[in-house]
N, C-alpha and C positions, 0 to 999 in steps of 0.2 A: 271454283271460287273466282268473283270476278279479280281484276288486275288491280282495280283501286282499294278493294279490301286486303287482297296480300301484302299491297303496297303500305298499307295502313298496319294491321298486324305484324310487318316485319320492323316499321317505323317504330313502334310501342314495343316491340320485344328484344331486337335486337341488340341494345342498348343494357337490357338486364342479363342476358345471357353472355354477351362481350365481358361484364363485369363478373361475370362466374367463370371468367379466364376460358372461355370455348366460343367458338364459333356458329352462326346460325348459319346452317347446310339449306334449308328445305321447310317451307312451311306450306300444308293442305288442310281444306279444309272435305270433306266428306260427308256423305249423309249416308248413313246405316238405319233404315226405314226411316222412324222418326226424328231419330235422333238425328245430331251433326257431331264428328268428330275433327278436333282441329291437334293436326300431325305437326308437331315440332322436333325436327330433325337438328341437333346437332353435334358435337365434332370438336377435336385440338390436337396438335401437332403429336401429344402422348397419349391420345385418346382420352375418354371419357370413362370413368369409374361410376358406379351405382349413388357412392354420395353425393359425387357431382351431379348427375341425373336429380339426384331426388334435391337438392338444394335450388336448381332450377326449375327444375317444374314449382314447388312452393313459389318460390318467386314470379313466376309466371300466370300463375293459378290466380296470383294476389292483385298483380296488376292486372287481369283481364278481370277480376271482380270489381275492381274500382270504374271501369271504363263500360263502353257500351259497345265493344269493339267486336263484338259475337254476336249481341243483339239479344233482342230478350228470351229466346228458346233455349230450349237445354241443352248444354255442350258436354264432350269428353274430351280430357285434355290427356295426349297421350304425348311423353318427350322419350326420346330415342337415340342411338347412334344412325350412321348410317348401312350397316349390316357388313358381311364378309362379302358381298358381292356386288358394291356399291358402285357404282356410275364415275369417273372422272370428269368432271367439267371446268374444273377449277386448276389454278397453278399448283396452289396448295396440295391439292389432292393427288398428285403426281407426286410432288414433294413425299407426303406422307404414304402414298403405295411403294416408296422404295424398296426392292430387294423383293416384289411380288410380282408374280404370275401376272400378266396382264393379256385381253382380249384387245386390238385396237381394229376397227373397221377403218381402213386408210381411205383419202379421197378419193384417188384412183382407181377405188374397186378393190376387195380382196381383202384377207384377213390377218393377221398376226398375231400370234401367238409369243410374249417375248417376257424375259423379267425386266423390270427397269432398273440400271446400273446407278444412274448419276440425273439428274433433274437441274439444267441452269433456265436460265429467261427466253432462251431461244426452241429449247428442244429436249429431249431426253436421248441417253445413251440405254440401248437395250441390248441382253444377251438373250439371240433367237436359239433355244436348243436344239440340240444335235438328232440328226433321226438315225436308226439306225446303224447305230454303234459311231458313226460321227460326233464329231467336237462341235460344241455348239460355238457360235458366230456372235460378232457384236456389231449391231448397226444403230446408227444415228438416223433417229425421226424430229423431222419440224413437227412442232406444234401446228401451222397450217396444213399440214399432208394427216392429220389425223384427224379422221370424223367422229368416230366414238371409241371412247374403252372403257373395258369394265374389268375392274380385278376379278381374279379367278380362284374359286375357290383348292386347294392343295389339300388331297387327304395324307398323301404319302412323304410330303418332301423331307429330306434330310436339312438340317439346319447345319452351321457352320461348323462348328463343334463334331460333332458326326462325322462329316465328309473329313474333317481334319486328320480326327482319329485314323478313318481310312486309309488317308495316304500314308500315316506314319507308319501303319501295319504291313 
């Protein structure tokens, strides 16, 4: 999708989806043979529920009918969260992975593995877990020392509640 089209599509959309109390994450546009499908990605601090999904895509659906912002071939408008394994690139999005498993590729090369504790304007507090029958450790990352992360998906973790229990036992 060129830059002036996303540019244009997230101008016309983002505005309606703001007003459905969420945030626009991500918008692609894709071609599946003939077809194109245009990916509206988005997102809010308490997540997004199915209603809200579907109150936004109508709304969505309605203004790209009105406009000629697709063009005149056939589209699929598909609206989304952005998954259990989504990308952080955003302030928000730290904000919101609190208390989750995280992947970060640091600048320096090399990887981490850590939860994130605390999220201010400078950096994130993380607890790196323990290997090995050790106590896991809590270190401070800048936001510039961090190339990428991605939250991690957790099949087995214990929740608060649980581990509480444990200790009480």
């Amino acid at each position: 999708m060129s830059t002036t089209q996303s540019e244009r599509l997230r101008e016309l959309l983002e505005p309606l989806v703001t007003s459905q109390g969420l945030d626009l994450e991500e918008i692609a546009v894709d071609s599946v043979g003939r077809k194109r499908v245009l990916r509206v990605v988005v997102d809010s601090d308490t997540g997004a529920d199915l209603d809200q999904i579907a109150d936004v895509s109508r709304a969505l659906s309605a203004r790209l009918d009105d406009t000629d912002a697709m063009g005149k071939g056939e589209y699929t408008l598909e609206v989304g969260t952005p998954g259990a394994e989504r990308a952080l690139t955003e302030h928000r999005h730290y904000v919101r992975a609190t208390d989750r498993l995280v992947k970060f590729q640091l600048r320096e090369g090399g990887e981490l593995v850590a939860r994130i504790l605390a999220v201010d304007e400078d950096g994130l507090d993380v607890e790196v877990p323990g290997v090995k029958g050790r106590k896991a450790t809590t270190r401070r990352l800048a936001f510039p020392d961090i190339d990428k992360a991605r939250v991690q998906v957790e099949f087995s973790r214990k929740d608060k509640k649980d581990m509480k229990e444990e200790e009480e036992a």
